[in-house]
C-alpha positions in Angstrom: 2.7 26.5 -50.9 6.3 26.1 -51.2 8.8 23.6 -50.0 11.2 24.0 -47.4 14.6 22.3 -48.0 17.4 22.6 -45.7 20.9 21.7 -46.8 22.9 18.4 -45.4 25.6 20.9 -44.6 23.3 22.7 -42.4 21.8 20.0 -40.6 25.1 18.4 -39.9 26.5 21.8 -38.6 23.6 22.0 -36.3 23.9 18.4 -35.0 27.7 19.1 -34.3 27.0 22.5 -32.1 24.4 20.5 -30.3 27.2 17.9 -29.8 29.1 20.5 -28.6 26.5 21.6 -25.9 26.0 18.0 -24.7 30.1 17.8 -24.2 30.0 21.4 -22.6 26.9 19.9 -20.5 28.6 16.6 -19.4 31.8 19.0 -18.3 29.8 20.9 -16.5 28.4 18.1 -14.5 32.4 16.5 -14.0 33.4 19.8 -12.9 30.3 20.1 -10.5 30.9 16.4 -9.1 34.4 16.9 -8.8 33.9 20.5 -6.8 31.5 18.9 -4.3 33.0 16.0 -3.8 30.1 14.0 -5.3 30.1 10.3 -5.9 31.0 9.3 -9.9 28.0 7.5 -10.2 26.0 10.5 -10.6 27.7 10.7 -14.3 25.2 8.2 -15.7 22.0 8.6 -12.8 22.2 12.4 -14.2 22.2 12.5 -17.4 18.6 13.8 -18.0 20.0 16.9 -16.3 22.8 17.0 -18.7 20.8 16.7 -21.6 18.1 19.1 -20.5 21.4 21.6 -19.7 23.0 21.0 -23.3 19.3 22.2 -24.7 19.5 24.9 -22.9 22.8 26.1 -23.6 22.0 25.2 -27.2 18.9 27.4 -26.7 20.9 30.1 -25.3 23.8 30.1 -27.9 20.7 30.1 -30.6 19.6 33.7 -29.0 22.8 34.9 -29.4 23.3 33.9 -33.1 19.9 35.7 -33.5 20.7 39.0 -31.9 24.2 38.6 -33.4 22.5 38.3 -37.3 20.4 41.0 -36.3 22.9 43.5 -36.0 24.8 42.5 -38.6 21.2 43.1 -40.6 20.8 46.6 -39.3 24.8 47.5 -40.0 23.9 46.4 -43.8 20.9 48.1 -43.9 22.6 51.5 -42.4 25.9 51.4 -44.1 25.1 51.3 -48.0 28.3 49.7 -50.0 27.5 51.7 -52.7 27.9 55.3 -50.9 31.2 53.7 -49.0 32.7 52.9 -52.3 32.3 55.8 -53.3 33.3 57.9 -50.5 36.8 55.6 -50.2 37.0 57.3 -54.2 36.7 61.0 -53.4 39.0 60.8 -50.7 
């Protein structure tokens, strides 16, 4: 069975989208406090909410990478660069 190695570079990237998420999250939770009138204390009493919200927006923005590589895996697939090159030639 073979090894699995990811890169540094990837694992940091993915820590700092995750970041991301949690600062998207915490935002979310200002804005929400701020909107309702809410008492400031709630920044630290909810942060299990904001760190359950930045997982799922993290899970949500993985989805969309997926579907997102997906096409871009059928548009390779469909579109040969070796029949476009040489159509760009004839004409």
């Amino acid at each position: 069975m073979k090894d699995l190695t990811i890169k540094a570079s990837s694992i940091i990237r993915e820590l700092l989208i995750f970041a991301g998420m949690l600062v998207a999250a915490f935002l979310t939770n200002v804005y929400a406090i701020w909107v309702h009138d809410g008492q400031w204390g709630e920044l630290i009493s909810q942060l299990h909410i904001v760190l359950l919200l930045s997982v799922v927006y993290y899970v949500l923005l993985v989805v969309i990478r997926l579907i997102i590589r997906g096409i871009m895996l059928l548009v390779k697939r469909f579109v040969n660069p070796d029949m476009q090159n040489k159509r760009e030639a004839t004409e």
